[in-house]
C-alpha positions as CSV (number, residue, x, y, z in Angstrom):
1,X,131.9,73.3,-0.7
2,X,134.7,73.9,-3.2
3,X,138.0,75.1,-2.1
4,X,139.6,77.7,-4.2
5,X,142.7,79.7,-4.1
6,X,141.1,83.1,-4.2
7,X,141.8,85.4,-1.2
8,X,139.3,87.2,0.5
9,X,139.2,90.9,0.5
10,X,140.8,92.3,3.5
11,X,139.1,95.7,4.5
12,X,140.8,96.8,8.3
13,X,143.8,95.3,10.1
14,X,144.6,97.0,13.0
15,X,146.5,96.9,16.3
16,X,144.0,98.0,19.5
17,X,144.2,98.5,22.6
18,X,140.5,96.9,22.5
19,X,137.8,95.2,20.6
20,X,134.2,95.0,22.2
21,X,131.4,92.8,20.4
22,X,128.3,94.0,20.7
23,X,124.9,91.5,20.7
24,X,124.2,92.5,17.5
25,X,127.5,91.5,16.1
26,X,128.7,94.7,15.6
27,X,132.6,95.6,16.5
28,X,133.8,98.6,18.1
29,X,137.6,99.0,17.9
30,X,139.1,100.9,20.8
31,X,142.1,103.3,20.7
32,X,143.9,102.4,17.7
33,X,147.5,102.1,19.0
34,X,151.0,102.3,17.0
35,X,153.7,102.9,19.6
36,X,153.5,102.2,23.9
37,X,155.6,103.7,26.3
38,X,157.7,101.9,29.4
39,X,159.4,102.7,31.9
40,X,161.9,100.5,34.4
41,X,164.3,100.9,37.4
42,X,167.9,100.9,36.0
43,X,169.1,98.0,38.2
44,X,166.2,95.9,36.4
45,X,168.1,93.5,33.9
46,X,168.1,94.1,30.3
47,X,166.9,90.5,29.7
48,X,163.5,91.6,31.5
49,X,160.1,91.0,29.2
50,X,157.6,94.1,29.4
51,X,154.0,92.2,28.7
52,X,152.0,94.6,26.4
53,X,148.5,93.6,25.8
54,X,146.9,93.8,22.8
55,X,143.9,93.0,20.3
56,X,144.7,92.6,16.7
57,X,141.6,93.3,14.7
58,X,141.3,92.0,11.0
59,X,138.3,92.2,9.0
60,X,137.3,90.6,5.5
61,X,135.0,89.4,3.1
62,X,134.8,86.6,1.2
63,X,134.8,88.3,-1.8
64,X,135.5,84.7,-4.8
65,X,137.5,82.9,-1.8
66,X,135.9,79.7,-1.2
67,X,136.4,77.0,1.9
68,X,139.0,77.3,4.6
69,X,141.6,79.5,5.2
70,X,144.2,79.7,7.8
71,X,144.8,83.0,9.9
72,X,147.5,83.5,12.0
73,X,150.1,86.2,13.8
74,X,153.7,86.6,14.5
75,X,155.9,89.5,16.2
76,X,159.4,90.3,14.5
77,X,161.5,92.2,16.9
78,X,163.7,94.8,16.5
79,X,166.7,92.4,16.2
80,X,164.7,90.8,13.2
81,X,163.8,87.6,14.9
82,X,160.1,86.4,14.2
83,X,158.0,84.4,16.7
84,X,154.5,83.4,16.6
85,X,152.1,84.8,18.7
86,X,149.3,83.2,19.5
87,X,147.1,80.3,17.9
88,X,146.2,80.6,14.4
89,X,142.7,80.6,13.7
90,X,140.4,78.9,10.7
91,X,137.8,80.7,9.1
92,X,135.8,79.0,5.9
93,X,134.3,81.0,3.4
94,X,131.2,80.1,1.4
95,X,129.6,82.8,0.2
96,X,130.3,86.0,-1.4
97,X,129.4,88.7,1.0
98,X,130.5,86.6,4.0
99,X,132.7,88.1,6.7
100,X,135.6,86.9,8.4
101,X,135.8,89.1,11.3
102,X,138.4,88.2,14.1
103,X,139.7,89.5,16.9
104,X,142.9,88.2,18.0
105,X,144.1,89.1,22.2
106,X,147.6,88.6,22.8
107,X,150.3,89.4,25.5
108,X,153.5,90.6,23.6
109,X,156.5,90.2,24.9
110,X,158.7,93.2,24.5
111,X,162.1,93.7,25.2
112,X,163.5,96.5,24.0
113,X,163.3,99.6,22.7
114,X,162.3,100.1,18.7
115,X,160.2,98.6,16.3
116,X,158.2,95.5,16.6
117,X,156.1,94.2,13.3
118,X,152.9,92.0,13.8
119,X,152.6,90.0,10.7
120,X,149.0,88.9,10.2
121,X,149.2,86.2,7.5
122,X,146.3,84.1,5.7
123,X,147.7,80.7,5.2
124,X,151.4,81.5,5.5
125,X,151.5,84.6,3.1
126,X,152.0,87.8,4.6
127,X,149.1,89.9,4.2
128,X,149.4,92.7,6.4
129,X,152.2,94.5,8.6
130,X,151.4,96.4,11.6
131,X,153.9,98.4,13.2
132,X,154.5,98.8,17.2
133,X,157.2,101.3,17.9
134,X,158.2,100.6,22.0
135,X,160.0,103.1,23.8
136,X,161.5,102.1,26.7
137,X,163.0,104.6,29.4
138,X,165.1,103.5,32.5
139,X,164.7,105.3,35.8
140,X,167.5,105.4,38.8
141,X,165.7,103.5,42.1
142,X,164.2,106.3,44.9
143,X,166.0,107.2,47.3
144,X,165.5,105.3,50.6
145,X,163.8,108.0,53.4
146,X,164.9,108.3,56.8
147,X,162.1,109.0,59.0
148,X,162.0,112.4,61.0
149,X,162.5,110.9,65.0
């Protein structure tokens, strides 16, 4: 198999809050998510990480690409700092109409309020951004109940 330096054609990219598989191959993308909502005590420390779980969904074709390609995922935070997240994953492409469907489950770790960005890349160029907007609320701690005697 030759290995060119066409890309494949890149038809969804999505953040989810789910991705089923069904026997027949099929995918059904669940509640298509841009922003989550959290909310902690405020004598939690700022440093704390709120674990969001997610499935990034991308979907392609082969389109003229030919042999392997790498695929792979990193969060940039709202401070601009980028970390991968998650394995990268090889798909080879060989024929025209052949997919390159992949579901990608990760635990994000947020920790703050604003923007995050989940770069889906195809061997190290960018070729999608997905944005996750986190709002994070703080609540003041119950107060303690005295019991009726």
């Amino acid at each position: 198999m030759a290995q060119n330096k066409e890309r494949p054609n890149v038809f969804v990219t999505a953040i989810c809050e789910n991705v089923l598989e069904e026997k027949d191959g099929v995918l059904s993308a669940i509640r298509f998510i841009d922003r989550v909502q959290g909310s902690l005590p405020s004598d939690v420390p700022d440093e704390v990480v709120i674990p969001v779980k997610v499935a990034i969904l991308v979907m392609m074709w082969a389109g003229d690409a030919r042999g392997k390609r790498l695929l792979s995922l990193s969060i940039t935070n709202p401070k601009g700092e980028t970390v991968p997240a998650g394995p990268p994953v090889t798909l080879v492409f060989t024929e025209e109409y052949q997919g390159g469907n992949t579901i990608m489950r990760i635990v994000a770790g947020l920790t703050a309020s604003g923007r995050y960005m989940f770069n889906v890349m195809l061997d190290d160029e960018i070729i999608s951004r997905l944005p996750l907007e986190m709002t994070l609320t703080r609540e003041e701690p119950a107060e303690p109940t005295t019991p009726n005697v």
